[in-house]
Every structure is written in C-alpha cells, then in structure tokens.
C-alpha positions as semicolon CSV with decimal commas, in nm:
position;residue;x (nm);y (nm);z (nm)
1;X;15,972;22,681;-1,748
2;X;15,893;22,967;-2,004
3;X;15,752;23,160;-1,760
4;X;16,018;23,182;-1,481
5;X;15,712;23,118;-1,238
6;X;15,606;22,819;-1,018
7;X;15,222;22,702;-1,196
8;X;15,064;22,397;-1,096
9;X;14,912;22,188;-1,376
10;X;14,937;21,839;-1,571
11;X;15,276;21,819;-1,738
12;X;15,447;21,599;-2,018
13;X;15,780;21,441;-2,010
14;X;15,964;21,505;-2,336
15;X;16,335;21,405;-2,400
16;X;16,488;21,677;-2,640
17;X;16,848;21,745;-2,665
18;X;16,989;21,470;-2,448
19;X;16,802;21,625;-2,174
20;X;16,439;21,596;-1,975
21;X;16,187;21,864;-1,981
22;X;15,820;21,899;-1,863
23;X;15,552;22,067;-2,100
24;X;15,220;22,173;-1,988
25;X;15,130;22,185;-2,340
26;X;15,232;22,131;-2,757
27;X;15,266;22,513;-2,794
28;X;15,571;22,518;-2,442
29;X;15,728;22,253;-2,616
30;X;15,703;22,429;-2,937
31;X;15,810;22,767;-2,773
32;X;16,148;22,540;-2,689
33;X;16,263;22,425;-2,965
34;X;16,201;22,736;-3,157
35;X;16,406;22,929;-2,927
36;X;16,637;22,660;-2,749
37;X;16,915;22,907;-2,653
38;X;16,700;23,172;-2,494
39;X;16,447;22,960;-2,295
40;X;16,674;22,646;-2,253
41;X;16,941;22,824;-2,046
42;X;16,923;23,046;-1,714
43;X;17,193;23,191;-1,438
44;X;17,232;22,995;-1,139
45;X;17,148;23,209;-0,863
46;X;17,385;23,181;-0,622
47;X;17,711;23,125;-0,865
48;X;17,586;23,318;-1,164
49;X;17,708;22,999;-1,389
50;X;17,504;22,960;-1,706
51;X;17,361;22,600;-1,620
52;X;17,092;22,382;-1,852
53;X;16,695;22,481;-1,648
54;X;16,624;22,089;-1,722
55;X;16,942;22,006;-1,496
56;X;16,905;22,264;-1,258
57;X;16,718;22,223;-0,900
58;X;16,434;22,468;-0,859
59;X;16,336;22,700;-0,568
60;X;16,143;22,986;-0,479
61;X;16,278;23,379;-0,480
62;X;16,048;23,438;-0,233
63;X;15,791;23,213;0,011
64;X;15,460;23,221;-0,102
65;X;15,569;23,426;-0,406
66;X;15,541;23,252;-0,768
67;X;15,870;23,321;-0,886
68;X;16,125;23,080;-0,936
69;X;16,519;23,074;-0,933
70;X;16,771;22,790;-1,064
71;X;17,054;22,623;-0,919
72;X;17,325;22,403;-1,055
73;X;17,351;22,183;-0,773
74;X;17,234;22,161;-0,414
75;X;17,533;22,307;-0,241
76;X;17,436;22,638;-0,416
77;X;17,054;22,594;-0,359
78;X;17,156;22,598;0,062
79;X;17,439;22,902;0,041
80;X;17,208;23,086;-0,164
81;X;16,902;23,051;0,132
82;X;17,176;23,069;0,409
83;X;17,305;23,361;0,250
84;X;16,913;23,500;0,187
85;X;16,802;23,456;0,592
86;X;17,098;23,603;0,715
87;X;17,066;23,903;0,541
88;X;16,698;23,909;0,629
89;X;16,777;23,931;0,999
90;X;16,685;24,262;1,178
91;X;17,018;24,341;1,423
92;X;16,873;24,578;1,724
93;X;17,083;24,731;1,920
C-alpha cells in the first residue's frame, strides 16, 4: 500500500480508523499512522475522486507490470480498462 506497487508476501489485518488495512510488517503500519493523510488516501483512476486505498478495488496500470491503480467502485475499475483497450487499438487503414 505504501509503495503504490503489487508485492506478494504474508500480510496482517489491522482495523485503524473505522477501516481495514493489510501490513506486511510493524514499520507499514507504523509508516500509516504517522502519515495517515498522505498514505491513507489516493485518486481513483478513472473519476479522479479522492477515495479511502482500504475501500478502494485494486488493479494493475499495466499487465505484467508492478504498478497498481485504485478505484472507488467496480463500475469505474471496467470504464477505466474499456476506456484503456480501446485506446490501445491500432486502426489501419
């Protein structure tokens, strides 16, 4: 979550705020709550909204890349990879 990037590895469930994050570790959980309003919140990516990243659904910016982008809710998650193929498709002529 700190990182912005998908890493696999053994993860906590801790209950802060009212809402549910994962931790791999003491120090990410620390890193939270010491600086709740800049790692706590991200930008949807299709809407731009400010959304909660322990609400949000998770995908990837690109396949087989790391990198991860939020979403506030699943209708934005499929515009946002509609929207992503069809400007990925080559028009010949």
């Amino acid at each position: 979550m700190n990182s912005n990037s998908l890493q696999f590895h053994e993860s906590s469930k801790v209950v802060y705020d009212s809402k549910t994050y994962y931790f791999c570790s003491q120090e990410c959980f620390n890193h939270l709550v010491k600086h709740f309003q800049e790692v706590a919140f991200t930008t949807d990516a299709y809407s731009g909204d400010t959304i909660y990243k322990a609400d949000a659904l998770i995908g990837l910016t690109e396949r087989g890349k790391p990198a991860i982008v939020y979403f506030e809710n699943s209708g934005n998650f499929n515009n946002y990879y509609a929207k992503k193929r069809k400007s990925n498709k080559v028009s010949y002529k």
